[in-house]
C-alpha positions as CSV (number, residue, x, y, z in Angstrom):
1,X,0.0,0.0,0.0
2,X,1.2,3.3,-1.1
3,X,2.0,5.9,2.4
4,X,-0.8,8.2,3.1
5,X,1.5,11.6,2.6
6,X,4.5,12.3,1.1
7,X,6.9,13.0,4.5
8,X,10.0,14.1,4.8
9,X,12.8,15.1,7.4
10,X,15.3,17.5,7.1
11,X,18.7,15.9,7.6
12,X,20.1,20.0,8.8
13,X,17.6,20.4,11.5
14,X,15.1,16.9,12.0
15,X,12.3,18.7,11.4
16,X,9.3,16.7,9.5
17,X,7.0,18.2,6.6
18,X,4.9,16.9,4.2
19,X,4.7,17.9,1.0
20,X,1.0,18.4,0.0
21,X,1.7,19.8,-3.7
22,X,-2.1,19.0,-5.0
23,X,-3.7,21.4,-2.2
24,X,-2.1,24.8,-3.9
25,X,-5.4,23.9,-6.6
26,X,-7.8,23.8,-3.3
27,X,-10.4,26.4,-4.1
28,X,-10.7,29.9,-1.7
29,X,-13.6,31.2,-1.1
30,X,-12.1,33.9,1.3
31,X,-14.3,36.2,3.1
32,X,-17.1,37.5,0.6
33,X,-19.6,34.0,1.8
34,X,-22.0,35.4,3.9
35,X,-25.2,33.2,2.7
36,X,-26.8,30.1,1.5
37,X,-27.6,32.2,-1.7
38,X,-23.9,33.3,-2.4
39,X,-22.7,29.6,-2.5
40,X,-21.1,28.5,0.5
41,X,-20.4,24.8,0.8
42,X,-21.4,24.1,4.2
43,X,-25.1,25.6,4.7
44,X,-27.9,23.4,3.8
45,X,-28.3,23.1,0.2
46,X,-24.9,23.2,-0.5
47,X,-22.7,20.6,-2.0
48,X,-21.4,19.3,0.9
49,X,-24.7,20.0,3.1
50,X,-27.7,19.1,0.6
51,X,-29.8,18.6,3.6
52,X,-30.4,20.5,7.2
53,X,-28.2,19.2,9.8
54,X,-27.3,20.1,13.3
55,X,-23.8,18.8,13.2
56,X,-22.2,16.7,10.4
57,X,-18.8,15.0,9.0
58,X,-17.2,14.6,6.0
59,X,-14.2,13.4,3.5
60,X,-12.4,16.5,3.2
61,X,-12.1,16.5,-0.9
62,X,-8.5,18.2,-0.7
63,X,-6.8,16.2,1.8
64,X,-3.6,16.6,3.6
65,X,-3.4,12.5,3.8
66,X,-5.0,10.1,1.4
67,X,-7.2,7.1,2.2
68,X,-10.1,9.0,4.2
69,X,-7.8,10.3,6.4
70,X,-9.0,14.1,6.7
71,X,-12.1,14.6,7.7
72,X,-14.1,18.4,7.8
73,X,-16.6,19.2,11.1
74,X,-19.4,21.5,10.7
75,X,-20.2,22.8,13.7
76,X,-23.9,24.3,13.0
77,X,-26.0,24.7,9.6
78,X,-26.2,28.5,10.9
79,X,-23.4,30.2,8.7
80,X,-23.0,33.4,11.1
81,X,-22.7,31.6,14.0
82,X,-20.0,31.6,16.6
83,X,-18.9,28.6,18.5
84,X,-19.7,30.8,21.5
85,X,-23.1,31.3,20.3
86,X,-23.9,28.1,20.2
87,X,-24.6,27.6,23.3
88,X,-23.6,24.4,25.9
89,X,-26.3,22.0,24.3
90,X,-25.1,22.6,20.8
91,X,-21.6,22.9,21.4
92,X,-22.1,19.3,23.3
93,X,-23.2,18.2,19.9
94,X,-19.6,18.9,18.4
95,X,-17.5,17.3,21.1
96,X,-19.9,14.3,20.4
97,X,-19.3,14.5,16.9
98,X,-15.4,14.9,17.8
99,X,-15.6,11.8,20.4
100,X,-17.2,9.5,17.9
101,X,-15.3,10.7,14.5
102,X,-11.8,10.1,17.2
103,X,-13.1,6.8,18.0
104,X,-14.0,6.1,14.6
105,X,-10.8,7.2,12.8
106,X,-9.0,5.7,15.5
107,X,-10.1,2.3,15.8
108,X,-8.0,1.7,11.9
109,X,-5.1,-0.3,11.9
110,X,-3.3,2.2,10.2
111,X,-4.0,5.3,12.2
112,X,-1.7,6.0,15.2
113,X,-2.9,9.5,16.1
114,X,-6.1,11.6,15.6
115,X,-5.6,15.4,15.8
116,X,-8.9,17.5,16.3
117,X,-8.3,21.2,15.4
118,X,-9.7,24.4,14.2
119,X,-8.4,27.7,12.3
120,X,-10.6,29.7,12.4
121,X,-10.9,33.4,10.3
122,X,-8.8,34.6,7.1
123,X,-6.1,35.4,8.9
124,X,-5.2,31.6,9.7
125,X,-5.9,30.5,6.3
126,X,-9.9,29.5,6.9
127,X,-11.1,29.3,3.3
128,X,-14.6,29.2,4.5
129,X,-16.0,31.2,7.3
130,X,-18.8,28.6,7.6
131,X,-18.2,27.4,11.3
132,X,-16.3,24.4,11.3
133,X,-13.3,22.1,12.4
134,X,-11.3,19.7,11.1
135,X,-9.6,16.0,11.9
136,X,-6.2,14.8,10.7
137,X,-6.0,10.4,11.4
138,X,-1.6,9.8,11.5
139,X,-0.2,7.1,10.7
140,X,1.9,8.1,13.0
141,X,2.6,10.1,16.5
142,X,3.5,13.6,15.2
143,X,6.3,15.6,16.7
144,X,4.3,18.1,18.8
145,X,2.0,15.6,21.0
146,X,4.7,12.8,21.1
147,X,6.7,15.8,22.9
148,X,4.2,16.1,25.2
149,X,4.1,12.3,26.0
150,X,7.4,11.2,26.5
151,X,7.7,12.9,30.0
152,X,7.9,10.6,33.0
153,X,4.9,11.9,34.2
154,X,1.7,14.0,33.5
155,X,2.5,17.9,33.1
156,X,-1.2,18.3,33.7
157,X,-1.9,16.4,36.9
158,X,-1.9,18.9,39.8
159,X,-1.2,22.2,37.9
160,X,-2.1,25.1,40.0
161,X,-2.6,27.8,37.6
162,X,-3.0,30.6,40.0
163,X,-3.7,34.1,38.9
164,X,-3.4,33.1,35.3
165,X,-6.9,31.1,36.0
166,X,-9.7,32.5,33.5
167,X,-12.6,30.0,33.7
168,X,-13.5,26.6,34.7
169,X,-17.0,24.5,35.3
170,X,-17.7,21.3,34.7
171,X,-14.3,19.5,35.7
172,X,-12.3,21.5,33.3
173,X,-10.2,24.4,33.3
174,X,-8.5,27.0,31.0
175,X,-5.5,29.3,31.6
176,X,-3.2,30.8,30.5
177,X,0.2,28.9,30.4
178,X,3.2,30.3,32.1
179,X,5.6,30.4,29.1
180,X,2.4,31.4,26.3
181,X,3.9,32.2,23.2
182,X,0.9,33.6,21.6
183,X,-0.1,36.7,23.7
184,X,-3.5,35.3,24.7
185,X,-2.5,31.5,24.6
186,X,-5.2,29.4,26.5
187,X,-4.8,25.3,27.6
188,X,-7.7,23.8,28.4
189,X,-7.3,20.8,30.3
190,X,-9.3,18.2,32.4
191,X,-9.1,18.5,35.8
192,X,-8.9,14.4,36.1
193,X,-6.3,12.7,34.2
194,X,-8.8,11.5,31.2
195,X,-6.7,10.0,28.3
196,X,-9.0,11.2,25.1
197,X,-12.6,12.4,23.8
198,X,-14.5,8.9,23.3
199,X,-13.3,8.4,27.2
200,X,-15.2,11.5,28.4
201,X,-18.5,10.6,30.3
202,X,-21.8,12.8,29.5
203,X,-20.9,15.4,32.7
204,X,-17.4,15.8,31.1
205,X,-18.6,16.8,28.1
206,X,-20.8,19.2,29.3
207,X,-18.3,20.8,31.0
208,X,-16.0,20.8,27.8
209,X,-18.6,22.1,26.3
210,X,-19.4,25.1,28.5
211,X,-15.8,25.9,28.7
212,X,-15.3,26.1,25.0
213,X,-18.4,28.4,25.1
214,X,-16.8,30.4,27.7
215,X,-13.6,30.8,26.7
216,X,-14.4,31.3,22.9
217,X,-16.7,33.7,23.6
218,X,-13.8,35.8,26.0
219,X,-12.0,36.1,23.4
220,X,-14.5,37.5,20.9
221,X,-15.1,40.2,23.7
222,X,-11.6,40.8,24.5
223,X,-11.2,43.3,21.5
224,X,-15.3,43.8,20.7
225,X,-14.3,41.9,17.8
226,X,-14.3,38.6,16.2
227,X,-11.3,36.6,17.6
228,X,-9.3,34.8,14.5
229,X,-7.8,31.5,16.4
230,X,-6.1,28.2,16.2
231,X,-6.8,25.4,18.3
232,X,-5.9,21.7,18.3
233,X,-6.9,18.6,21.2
234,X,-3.7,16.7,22.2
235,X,-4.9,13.0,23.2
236,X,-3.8,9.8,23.5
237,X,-2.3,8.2,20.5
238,X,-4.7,5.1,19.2
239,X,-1.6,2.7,18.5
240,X,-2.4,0.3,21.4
241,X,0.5,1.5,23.4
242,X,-0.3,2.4,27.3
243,X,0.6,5.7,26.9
244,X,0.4,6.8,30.8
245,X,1.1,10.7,30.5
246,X,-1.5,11.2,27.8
247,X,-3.6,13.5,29.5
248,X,-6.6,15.4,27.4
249,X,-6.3,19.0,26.6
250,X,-6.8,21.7,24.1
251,X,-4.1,24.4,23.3
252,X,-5.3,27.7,22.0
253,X,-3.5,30.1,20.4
254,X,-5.4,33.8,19.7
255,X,-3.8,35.7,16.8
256,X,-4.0,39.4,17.9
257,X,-2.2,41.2,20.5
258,X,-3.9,44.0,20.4
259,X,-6.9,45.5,18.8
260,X,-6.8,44.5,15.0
261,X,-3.5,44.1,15.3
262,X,-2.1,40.3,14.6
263,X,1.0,38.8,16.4
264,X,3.3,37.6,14.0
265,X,6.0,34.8,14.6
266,X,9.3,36.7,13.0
267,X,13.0,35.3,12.1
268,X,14.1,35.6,15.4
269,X,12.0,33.7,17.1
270,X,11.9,30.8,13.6
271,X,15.4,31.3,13.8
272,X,16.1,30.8,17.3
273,X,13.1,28.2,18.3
274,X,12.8,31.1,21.2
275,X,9.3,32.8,21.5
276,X,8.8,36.6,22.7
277,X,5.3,37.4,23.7
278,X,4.8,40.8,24.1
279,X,2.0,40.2,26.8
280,X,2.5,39.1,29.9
281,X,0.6,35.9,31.2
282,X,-0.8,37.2,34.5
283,X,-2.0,40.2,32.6
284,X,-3.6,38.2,29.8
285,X,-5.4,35.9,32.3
286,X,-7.3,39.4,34.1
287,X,-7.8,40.7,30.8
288,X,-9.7,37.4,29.6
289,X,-11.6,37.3,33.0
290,X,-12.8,41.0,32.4
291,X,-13.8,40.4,29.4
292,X,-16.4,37.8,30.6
293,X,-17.5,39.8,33.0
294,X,-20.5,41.4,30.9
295,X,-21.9,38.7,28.9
């Protein structure tokens, strides 16, 4: 059987890409979708939505990895929603749809590692604005959560967060880390040690669920003004392997520092592998807690 992506590591450096060259043809529908009528994709009607829906799958047609690896999540059939505005009970319906598209992916003999994620707004490279995630299945444990997992023991387990606390409910938490290197970085983590989405029980959802809301929603407020994000779920790998320190959590990085102004990752911090954030943790966290403070 042919491998699922063309992968490649750089003998100078070790670092791993894969070359994607079919996805520069990927259509771009940028920011001028608004409606149904003007021919977005995702709302009902369209061609990958011909019918209403509350949440829904699918094949990504311009995949990163072959074989059914790359999946898209629509979030909501409602193109000008927020994730924050969907409320607990429908966000509940996306980490469903996360659990059981995980478990799914996961349960193939040829898929070591599911990564949730979301980019969401232009200036991440969203092609649609229609609310919605995606899911990479590996083949293998990537770089960035294997990382995580190799420690002796869980980072996560018995973190005291402090005054860089911004919400919690539900069993869950989110922060912001002590070494953020996006300016309003969030982690949100499970208080207990839960090893993946398909583990969580119907309270736990809930409460990942409200967080998201919460959180999401902070950061819309922080500037008045729609928050353009990345986020990805770190779980454990689905290789069979014990995996002891994998430890459920979402990492969160905001892209503006400011107002309408974006942070930018320049050549000395590519160049270095060192990160300068111009805002300081502590201060982010108050920032983020005031700006829940009049929903």
């Amino acid at each position: 059987m042919a491998a699922p992506y063309d992968r490649r590591v750089d003998p100078l450096t070790g670092e791993a890409a894969v070359i994607v060259a079919k996805r520069q043809a990927r259509p771009n529908l940028g920011e001028g979708v608004h409606t149904r009528s003007s021919g977005c994709p995702f709302c009902p009607g369209g061609i990958e939505a011909p019918d209403d829906y509350d949440v829904k799958a699918f094949p990504n047609r311009w995949p990163s990895i072959s074989d059914g690896r790359c999946e898209v999540v629509l979030y909501t059939s409602d193109h000008d929603a927020t994730f924050a505005s969907l409320g607990v009970a429908g966000a509940r319906k996306v980490v469903d749809l996360w659990a059981e598209r995980t478990a799914h992916l996961g349960a193939r003999d040829d898929v070591h590692y599911v990564l949730v994620f979301e980019n969401r707004g232009p200036e991440v490279g969203a092609t649609i604005p229609h609310p919605h995630g995606q899911i990479y299945a590996f083949p293998e444990v990537p770089p960035a959560p294997r990382r995580e997992l190799e420690g002796a023991s869980c980072a996560l387990c018995g973190v005291d967060p402090g005054d860089r606390l911004v919400s919690q409910a539900g069993g869950w938490r989110a922060w912001v880390p002590d070494a953020a290197t996006w300016p309003y970085s969030l982690l949100v983590a499970a208080v207990a040690h839960e090893p993946d989405l398909p583990a969580l029980g119907p309270d736990e959802r809930d409460g990942l669920a409200a967080t998201l809301v919460d959180v999401l929603g902070r950061l819309d407020a922080l500037f008045d003004a729609p928050m353009p994000y990345m986020l990805w779920f770190h779980q454990r790998p689905s290789d069979g392997g014990p995996w002891p320190t994998a430890h459920l959590h979402l990492h969160l990085a905001p892209l503006y520092r400011s107002p309408g102004t974006q942070r930018y990752v320049a050549a000395g911090e590519l160049g270095s592998g060192m990160f300068f954030n111009p805002v300081d943790p502590v201060d982010a966290a108050a920032a983020l807690r005031a700006a829940g403070a009049g929903r």
